[in-house]
LODREN-206762 format. One record per residue (C-alpha): x, z negated, y. Coordinates in steps of 0.2 Angstrom, whole numbers, plus 5000, padded with zeros to 4 digits. Example, Ala and Ser with C-alpha at 12.3 -4.5 7.8 and 13.67 -1.06 7.14 Angstrom:
BEGIN
     x     z     y
  5062  4961  4978
  5068  4964  4995
% end
This chain:
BEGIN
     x     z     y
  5545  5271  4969
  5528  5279  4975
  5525  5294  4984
  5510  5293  4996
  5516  5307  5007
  5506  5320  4997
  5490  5329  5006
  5475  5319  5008
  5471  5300  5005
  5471  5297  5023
  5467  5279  5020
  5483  5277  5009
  5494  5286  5021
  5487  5272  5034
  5492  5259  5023
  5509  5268  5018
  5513  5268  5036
  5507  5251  5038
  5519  5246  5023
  5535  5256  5033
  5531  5244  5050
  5529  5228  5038
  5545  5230  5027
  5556  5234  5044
  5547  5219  5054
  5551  5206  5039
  5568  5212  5037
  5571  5212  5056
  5566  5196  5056
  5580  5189  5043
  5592  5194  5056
  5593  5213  5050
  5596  5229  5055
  5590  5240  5041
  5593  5256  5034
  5577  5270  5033
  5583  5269  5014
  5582  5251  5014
  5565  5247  5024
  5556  5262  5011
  5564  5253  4996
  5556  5236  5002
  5540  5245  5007
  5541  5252  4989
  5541  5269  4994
  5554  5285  4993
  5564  5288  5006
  5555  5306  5008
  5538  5296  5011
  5547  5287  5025
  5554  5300  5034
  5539  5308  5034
  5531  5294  5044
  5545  5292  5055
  5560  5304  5061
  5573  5291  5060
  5577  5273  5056
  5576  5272  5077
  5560  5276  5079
  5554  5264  5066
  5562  5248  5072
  5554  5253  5091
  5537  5252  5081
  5540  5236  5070
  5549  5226  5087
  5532  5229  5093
  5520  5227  5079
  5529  5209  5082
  5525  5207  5100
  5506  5210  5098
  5498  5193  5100
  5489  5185  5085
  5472  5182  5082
  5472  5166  5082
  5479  5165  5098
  5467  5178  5106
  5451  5168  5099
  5454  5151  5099
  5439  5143  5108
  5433  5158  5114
  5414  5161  5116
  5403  5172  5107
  5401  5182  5122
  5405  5200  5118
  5412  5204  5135
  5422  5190  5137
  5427  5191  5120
  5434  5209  5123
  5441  5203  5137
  5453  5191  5130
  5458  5207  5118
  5462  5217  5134
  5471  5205  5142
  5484  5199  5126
  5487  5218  5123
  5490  5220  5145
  5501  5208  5143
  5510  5213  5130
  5512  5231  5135
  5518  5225  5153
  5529  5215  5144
  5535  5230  5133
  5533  5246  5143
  5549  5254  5140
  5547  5253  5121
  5527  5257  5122
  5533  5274  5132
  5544  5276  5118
  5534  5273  5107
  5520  5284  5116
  5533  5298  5117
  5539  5298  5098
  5520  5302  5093
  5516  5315  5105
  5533  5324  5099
  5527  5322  5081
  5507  5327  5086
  5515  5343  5092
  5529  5346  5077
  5518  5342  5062
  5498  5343  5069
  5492  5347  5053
  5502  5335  5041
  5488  5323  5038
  5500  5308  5043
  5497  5295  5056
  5505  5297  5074
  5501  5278  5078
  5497  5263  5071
  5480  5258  5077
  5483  5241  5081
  5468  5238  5094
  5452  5242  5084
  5454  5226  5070
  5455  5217  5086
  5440  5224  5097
  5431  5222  5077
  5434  5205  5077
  5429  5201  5095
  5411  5208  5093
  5407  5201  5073
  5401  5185  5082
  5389  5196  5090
  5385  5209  5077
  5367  5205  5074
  5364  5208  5093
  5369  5227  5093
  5359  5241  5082
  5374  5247  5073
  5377  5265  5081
  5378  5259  5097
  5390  5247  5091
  5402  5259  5083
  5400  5267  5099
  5406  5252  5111
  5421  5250  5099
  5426  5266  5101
  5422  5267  5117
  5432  5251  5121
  5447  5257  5114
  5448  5268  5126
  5452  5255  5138
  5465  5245  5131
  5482  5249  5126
  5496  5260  5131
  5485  5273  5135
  5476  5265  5149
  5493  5258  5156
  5502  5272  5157
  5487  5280  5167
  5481  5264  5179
  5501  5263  5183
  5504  5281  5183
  5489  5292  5189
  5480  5281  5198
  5495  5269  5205
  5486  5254  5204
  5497  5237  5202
  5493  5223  5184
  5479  5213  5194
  5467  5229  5198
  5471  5237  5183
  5462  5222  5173
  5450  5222  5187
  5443  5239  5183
  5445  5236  5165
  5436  5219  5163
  5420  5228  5173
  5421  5244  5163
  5421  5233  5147
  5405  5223  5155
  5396  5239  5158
  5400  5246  5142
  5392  5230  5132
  5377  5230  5143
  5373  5250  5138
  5377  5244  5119
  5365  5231  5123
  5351  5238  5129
  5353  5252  5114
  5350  5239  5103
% end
């Protein structure tokens, strides 16, 4: 089996970690609870690798269970405008949903990586899955062309600021505001963000 736990290749260790969610999620859904061993031997890698990625078979099954719940892309676009704004909109309103919908786990979650950032900080491995920016890419390719492409890296960046458990835990937490108001001040900060990209470009 492969080793991609070595230093370096950060893309691979992406997709290694990718692999570990995907081998757990299909063999959950078959009605399984499986192993670290067995979830590395159908992601084709050692079982060093996985632990590596993750401290334990627990932490890994919290991850997948959510990489299930995370709405697809069809859903999120289907006859949706070529409107950036409202485009990004829809992405910030399928991943609220589904963080109000899994908080405990998201904390979890949340709580698992920031151990690991502060145990292994220099490792080269990823903390998280980054599961928002295919999803803010895909909102603004319709619009592409209307964005000089700085300033469009920029607004994708900047956006995935906004959505995710991040921003949950600190509209609920820090500033105690309830689901509605949350996506209130979300949906405007997203509308000013595209306008600054826009005039940029």
């Amino acid at each position: 089996m492969a080793d991609a736990g070595r230093p370096g290749r950060p893309n691979q260790k992406r997709r290694t970690r990718k692999d570990l969610l995907q081998a757990a999620a299909r063999l959950m859904q078959e009605g399984r609870s499986p192993s670290l061993e067995e979830i590395a031997e159908a992601a084709l890698v050692s079982r060093a690798t996985a632990y590596r990625y993750f401290p334990n078979v627990e932490a890994l099954l919290l991850e997948a269970a959510l990489d299930l719940a995370v709405p697809d892309t069809e859903a999120i676009f289907r006859d949706a405008p070529d409107d950036p704004a409202a485009r990004l909109d829809r992405v910030d309103g399928a991943l609220h949903d589904m963080s109000l919908a899994n908080e405990a786990a998201l904390r979890m979650m949340l709580a698992h990586s920031l151990q690991r950032g502060l145990k292994d900080a220099d490792d080269g491995v990823p903390k998280r899955q980054n599961r928002r920016s295919p999803l803010i890419e895909m909102a603004l390719e319709p619009s592409r062309g209307a964005f000089a492409p700085a300033a469009l890296d920029r607004l994708a960046k900047a956006v995935a600021f906004l959505v995710g458990t991040e921003a949950m835990v600190v509209f609920r937490d820090v500033l105690q505001l309830d689901p509605e108001e949350a996506r209130a001040v979300k949906r405007w900060a997203i509308g000013a963000l595209v306008a600054a990209a826009q005039r940029e470009g």
